[in-house]
PLY file of the C-alpha trace (Angstrom):
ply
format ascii 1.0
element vertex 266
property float x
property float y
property float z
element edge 265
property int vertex1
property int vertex2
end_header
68.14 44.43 46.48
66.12 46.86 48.10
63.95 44.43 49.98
67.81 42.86 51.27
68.60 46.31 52.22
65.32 47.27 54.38
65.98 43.51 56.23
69.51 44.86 57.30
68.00 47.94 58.09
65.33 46.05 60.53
67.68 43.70 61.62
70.16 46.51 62.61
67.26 48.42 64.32
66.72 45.32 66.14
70.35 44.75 67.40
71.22 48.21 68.34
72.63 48.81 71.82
71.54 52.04 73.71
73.92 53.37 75.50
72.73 55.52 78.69
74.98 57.41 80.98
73.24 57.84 84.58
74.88 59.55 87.49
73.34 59.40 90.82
73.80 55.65 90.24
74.35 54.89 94.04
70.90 56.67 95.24
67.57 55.53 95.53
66.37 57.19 92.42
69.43 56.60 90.08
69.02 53.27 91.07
65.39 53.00 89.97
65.79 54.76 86.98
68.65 52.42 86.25
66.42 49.35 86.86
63.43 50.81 84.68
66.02 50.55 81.70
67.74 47.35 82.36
66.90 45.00 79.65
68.90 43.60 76.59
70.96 45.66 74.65
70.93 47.81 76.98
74.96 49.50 78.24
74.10 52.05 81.15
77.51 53.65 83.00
76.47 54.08 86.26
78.35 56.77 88.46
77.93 57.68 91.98
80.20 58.34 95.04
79.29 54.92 96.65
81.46 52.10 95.06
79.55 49.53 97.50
76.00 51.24 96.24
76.94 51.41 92.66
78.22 47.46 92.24
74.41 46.79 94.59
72.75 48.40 91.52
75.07 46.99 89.15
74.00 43.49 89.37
70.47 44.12 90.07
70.73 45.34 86.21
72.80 43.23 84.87
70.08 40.12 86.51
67.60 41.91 83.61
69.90 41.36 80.84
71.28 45.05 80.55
75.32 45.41 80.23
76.47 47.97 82.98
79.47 49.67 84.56
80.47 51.67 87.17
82.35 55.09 88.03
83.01 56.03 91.48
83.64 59.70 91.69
83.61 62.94 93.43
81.55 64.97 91.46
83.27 68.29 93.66
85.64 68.21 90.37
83.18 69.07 87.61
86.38 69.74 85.36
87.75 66.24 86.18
83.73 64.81 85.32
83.58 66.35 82.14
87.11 65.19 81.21
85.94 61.28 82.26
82.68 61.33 80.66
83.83 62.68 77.42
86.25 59.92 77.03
83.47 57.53 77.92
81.65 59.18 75.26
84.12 58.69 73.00
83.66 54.77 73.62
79.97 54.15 74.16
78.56 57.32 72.43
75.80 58.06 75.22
72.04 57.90 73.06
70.34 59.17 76.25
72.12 60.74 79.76
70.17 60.89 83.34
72.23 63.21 85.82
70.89 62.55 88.87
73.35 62.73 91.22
73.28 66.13 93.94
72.99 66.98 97.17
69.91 68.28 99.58
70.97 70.26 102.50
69.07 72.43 105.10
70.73 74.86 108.01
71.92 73.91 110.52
70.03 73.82 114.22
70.02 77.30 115.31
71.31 79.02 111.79
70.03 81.68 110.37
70.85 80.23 106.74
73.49 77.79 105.53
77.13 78.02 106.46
79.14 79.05 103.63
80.88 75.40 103.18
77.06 74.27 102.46
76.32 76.99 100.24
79.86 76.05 97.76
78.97 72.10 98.09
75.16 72.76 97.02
76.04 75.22 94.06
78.88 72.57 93.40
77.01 69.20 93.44
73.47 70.53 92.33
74.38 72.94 89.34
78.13 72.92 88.14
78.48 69.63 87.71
75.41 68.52 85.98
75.24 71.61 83.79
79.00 71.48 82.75
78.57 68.02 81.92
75.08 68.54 80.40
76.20 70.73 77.99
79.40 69.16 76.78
77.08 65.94 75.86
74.89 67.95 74.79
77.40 69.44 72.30
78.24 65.75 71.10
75.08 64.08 70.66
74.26 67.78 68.23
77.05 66.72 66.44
75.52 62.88 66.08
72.18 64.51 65.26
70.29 63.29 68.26
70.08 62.11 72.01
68.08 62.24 74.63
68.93 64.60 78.05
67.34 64.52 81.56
68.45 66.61 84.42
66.96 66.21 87.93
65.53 69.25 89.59
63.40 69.82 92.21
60.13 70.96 92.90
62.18 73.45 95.81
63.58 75.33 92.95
60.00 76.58 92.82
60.14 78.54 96.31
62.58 80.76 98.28
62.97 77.77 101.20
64.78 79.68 104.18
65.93 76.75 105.99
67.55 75.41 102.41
68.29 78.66 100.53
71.28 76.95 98.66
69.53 73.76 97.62
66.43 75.53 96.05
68.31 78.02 94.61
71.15 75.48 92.97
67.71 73.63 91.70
66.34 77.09 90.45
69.69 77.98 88.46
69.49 73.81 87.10
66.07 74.68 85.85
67.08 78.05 83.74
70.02 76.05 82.54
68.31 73.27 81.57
65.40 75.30 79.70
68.19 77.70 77.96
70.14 74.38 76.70
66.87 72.44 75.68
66.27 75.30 73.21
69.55 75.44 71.87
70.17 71.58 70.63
66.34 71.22 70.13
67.04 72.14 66.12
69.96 69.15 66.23
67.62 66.58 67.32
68.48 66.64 70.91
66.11 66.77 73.60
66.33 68.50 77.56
64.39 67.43 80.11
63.92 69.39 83.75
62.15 66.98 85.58
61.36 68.65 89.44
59.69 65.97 91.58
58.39 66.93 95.04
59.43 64.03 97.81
60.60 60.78 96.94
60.43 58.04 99.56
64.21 57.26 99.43
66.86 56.82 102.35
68.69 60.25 101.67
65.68 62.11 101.37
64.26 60.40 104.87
67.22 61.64 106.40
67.21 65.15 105.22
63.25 65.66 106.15
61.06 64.60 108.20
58.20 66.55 107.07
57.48 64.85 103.58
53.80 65.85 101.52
52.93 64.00 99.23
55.51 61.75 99.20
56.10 59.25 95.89
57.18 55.89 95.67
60.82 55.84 94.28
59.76 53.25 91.58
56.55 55.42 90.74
59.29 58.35 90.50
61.42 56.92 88.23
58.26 55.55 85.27
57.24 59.03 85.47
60.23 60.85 84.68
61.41 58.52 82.21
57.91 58.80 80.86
58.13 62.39 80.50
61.45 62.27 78.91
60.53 59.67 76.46
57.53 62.77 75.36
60.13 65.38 75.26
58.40 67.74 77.81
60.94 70.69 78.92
59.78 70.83 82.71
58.02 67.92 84.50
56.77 68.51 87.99
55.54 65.26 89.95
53.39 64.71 91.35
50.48 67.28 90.66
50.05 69.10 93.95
53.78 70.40 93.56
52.13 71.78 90.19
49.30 73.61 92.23
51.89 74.95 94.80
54.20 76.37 92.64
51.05 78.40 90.86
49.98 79.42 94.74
53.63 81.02 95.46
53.20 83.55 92.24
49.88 84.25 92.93
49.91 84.54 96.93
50.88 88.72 97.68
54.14 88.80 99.12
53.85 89.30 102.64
51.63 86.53 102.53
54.04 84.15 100.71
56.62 84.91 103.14
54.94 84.46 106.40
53.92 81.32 105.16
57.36 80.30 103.71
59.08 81.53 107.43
56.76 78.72 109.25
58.15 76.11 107.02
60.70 73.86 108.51
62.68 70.85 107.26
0 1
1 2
2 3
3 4
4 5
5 6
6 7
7 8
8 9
9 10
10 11
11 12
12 13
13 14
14 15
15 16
16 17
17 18
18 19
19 20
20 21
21 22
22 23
23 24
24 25
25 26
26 27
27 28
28 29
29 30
30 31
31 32
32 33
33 34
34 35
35 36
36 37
37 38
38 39
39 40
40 41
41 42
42 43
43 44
44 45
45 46
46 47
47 48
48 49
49 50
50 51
51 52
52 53
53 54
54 55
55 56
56 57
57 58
58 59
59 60
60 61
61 62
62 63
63 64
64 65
65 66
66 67
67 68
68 69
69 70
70 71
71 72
72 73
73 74
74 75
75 76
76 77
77 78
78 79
79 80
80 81
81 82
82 83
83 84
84 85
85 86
86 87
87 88
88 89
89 90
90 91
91 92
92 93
93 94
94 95
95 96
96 97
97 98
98 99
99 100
100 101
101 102
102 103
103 104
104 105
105 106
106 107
107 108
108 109
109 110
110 111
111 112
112 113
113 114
114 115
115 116
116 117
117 118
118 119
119 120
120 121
121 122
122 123
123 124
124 125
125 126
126 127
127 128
128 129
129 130
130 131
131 132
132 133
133 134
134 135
135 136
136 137
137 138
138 139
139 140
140 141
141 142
142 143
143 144
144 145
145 146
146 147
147 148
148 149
149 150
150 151
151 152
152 153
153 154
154 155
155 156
156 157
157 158
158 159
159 160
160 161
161 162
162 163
163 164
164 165
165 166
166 167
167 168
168 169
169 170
170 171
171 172
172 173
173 174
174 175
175 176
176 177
177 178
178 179
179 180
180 181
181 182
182 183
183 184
184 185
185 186
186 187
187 188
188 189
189 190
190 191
191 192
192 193
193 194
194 195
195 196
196 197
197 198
198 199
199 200
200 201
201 202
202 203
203 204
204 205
205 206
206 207
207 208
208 209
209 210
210 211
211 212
212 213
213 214
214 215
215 216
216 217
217 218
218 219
219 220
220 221
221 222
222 223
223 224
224 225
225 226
226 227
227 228
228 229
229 230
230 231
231 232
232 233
233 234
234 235
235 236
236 237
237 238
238 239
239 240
240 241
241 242
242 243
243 244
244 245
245 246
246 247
247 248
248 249
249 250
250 251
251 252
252 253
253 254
254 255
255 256
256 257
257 258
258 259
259 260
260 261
261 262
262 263
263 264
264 265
């Protein structure tokens, strides 16, 4: 009998579906990181503002044998995202969740700072949303006794950027979230994941800079950060020399850091 049981058990570890919610799903990134995990018995809901985008990555996973679907949405309403992806939840039960959708901004020509508008949208698209829906998943998989949670940063968060005050400092307030929620499901078998990459060579972040060190490939972007997820480390910054700068801004004396930070420019 026991030997019957253990072959059910093996067979059911074998047949088991993971389901992964990604948003971001119509970007370069959420796009690779949604191809990375396309395989079978695989379900991944892919959300994203782009309907055209999303269905593009859609099929590219469903050609590696993974079972996806999509979610067009405005992620503006982080009430209205929580509300969806709860009842998606309630279907699918989400064993892993990538949010990866946002927004990088920069002043406008001739601003001092951002206007106002860009400030809301950044604090909107960048922190609200992703932590409000972070932590109500969060709250479920606790209750399941386990899943997996990665939140996209950036390596900005790690400076006071001038020209995009609101972007590093939505990425800044993701990171302290992230790191505050990471210890408190850790003891119910849920992980948290900050991962902060510098540049990624991907259409929206070619348009937003054109001044891009050590850029990444989007695909190298992607094995990394699921890489680090799949370790459990609490804040992964890729590639290295992002590591090395962010040591150089605490160290550097302040009037130092900030001439240097007042030449930057998008």
């Amino acid at each position: 009998m026991a030997a019957v049981l253990l072959m059910r058990d093996e067979l059911k570890s074998k047949t088991a579906k993971q389901s992964i919610l990604l948003t971001g799903g119509s970007g370069g990134l959420g796009s690779a990181l949604a191809l990375h995990h396309a395989r079978h018995g695989i379900e991944i809901s892919l959300w994203g503002r782009s309907m055209e985008r999303l269905s593009e990555t859609r099929q590219a996973v469903e050609k590696l044998g993974a079972v996806a679907d999509t979610t067009s949405f405005d992620f503006l309403d982080a009430e209205a995202a929580v509300e969806l992806m709860l009842a998606q939840d309630d279907a699918m039960s989400f064993d892993v969740a990538y949010f990866v959708a946002g927004i990088g901004d920069t002043r406008g020509e001739g601003d001092l700072v951002e206007s106002p508008d860009q400030i809301l949208r950044a604090i909107r698209l960048n922190l609200a949303a992703p932590a409000a829906m972070a932590a109500a998943l969060a709250e479920r998989m606790a209750e399941r006794g386990g899943g997996r949670i990665v939140l996209i940063g950036s390596a900005a968060a790690n400076h006071s950027l001038p020209f995009a005050a609101a972007y590093s400092a939505s990425k800044a307030g993701l990171a302290t979230f992230a790191d505050a929620l990471r210890i408190a499901v850790r003891p119910h078998g849920v992980s948290v994941t900050l991962a902060a990459p510098g540049f990624i060579d991907t259409a929206a972040g070619r348009n937003n800079s054109a001044n891009r060190p050590f850029e990444i490939p989007v695909d190298e972007a992607a094995r990394r950060i699921v890489l680090a997820a799949e370790r459990g480390e609490a804040n992964y910054v890729t590639p290295w020399q992002f590591k090395a700068l962010k040591a150089l801004d605490i160290l550097l004396p302040r009037p130092i850091r900030d001439r240097f930070l007042e030449r930057l420019s998008p």
